[in-house]
Residue, then its C-alpha position, 0 to 999 in steps of 0.5 A: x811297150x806298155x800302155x796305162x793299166x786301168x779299171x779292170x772290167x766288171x761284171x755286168x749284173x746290176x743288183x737292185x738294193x733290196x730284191x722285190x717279189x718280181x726278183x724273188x720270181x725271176x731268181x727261182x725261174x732262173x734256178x729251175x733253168x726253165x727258159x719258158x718260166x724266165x721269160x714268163x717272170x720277165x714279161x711279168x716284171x717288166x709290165x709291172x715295173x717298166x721303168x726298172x731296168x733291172x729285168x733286162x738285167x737279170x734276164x741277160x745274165x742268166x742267159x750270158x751265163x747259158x750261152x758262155x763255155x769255158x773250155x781248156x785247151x792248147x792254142x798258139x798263142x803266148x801265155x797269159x796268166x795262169x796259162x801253161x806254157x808250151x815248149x818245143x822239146x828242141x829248141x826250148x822256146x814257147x811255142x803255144x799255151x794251155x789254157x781257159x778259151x771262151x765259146x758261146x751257145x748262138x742262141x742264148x747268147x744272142x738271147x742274152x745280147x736281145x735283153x741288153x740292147x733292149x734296156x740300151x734303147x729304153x735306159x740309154x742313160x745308164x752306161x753300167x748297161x752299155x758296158x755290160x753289153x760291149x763286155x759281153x760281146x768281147x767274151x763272144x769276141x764279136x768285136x763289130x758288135x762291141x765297138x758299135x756299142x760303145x760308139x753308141x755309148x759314146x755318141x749318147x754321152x756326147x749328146x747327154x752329158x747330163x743325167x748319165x747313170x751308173x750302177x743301180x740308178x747312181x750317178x757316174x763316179x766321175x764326169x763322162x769326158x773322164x770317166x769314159x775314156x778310163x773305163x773303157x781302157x779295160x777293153x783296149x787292154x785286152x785287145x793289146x795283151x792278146x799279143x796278135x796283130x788283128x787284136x792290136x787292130x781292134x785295141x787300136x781302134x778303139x783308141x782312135x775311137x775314144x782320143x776322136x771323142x775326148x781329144x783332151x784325155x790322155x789314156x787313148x792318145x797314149x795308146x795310139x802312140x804305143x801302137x805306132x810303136x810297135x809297127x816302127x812309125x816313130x815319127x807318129x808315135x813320138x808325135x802321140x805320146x808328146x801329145x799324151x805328155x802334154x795332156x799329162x806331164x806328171x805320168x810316168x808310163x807315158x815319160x817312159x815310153x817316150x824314153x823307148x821310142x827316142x832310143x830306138x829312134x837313136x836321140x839318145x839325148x831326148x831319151x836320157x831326159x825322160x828317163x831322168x823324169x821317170x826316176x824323179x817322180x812318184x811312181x812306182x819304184x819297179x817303173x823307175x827301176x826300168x827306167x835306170x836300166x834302159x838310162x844306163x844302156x844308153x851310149 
């Protein structure tokens, strides 16, 4: 069963509008790939400048791209896009994939992680950095980590909901009780599209995480009905997604996912009125297409 699509991560590098002699100094350390240079031109930058961020920024990029190794090769699990399937030769089915994974150098890495959790304690307003260091965690798939950081990202906006910044100093594009719960969708994507059970856990999680915080906002809450779903707890997940229905009357993912769980729950009625509703509204015409086959299955 689908959950909401959202904002796609971003990357992490936060890139001041004009570059200062102390970024020009640090981007020629960071080319001769002079570890001993970089942090010389850090430790430089940052007594210079101790209220920019930007050299904890720069640093932990040049030290996330040291660490992280993308390797090509054959796994168990299903392929995601631009993968290469694998078939078995008897039977035809897919058995694995052959694709990008992702390692990390320890030291750099853990490197790279020192610099952002450092800027997190001295900038804790600027939640671009925060998400850029659960993001990077998620690369290195250290998920304690990860969450962790967004419980701290989470637990400051709580206590601050003023003040928060963005990219750059800016102002957040929406207001935190929004804003955090969508952009944070990003991460629970991930975890659920891995197609394994320990990921949907931590996809999981992560939900529970963000509906705890933003009771109000329907992405999460959706999430947890979607992931009672698919263990066949209908009856928590019917009570989530009316809960996401309520929060959001309009959304068409949320009205069709309904639709499943009360077919496979055997309530063909309440099935049949949500798809109807899917069909009816604004979406998507490949959503609502779906909506009618599943509409014209039902006895």
């Amino acid at each position: 069963m689908r959950f909401i699509p959202l904002i796609l991560m971003l990357a992490i590098a936060v890139s001041p509008a004009g570059a200062t002699d102390f970024q020009k100094r640090f981007d020629e350390a960071a080319k001769s790939k002079n570890d001993v240079q970089v942090e010389q031109a850090v430790a430089a930058w940052t007594a210079a400048e101790p209220q920019n961020p930007q050299a904890y920024v720069a640093a932990a990029n040049y030290y996330f791209a040291k660490a992280r190794r993308v390797l090509i090769q054959a796994t168990p699990k299903p392929p995601e896009k631009g993968d290469y399937a694998l078939r078995d030769r008897r039977s035809g089915k897919i058995v694995g994939s052959v694709g990008p994974t992702v390692s990390a150098d320890p030291v750099a890495a853990s490197r790279a992680a020192d610099m952002l959790q450092e800027a997190t304690r001295k900038f804790p307003e600027r939640l671009d950095i925060w998400f850029g260091l659960a993001y990077m965690y998620r690369e290195f798939r250290n998920f304690d980590k990860l969450y962790a950081t967004l419980e701290g990202a989470i637990k400051y906006c709580a206590a601050h909901p003023t003040g928060l910044k963005w990219k750059n100093g800016g102002p957040l594009p929406k207001d935190p009780a929004n804003f955090m719960p969508e952009y944070a969708q990003a991460h629970i994507k991930y975890f659920f599209g891995n197609n394994n059970p320990e990921d949907e856990k931590r996809g999981f999680r992560l939900a529970k995480l963000l509906a705890e915080t933003y009771p109000n906002h329907p992405y999460p809450v959706n999430v947890i009905g979607v992931y009672y779903a698919t263990k066949k707890d209908w009856a928590q997940a019917a009570t989530y997604l009316e809960r996401a229905h309520e929060l959001a009357p309009r959304d068409a993912i949320i009205m069709f996912n309904l639709g499943r769980i009360y077919t496979d729950m055997h309530d063909n009625a309440k099935a049949r009125a949500y798809y109807e509703k899917v069909i009816a509204s604004d979406a998507g015409e490949a959503i609502r297409q779906r909506a009618r086959e599943n509409l014209a299955k039902l006895k």
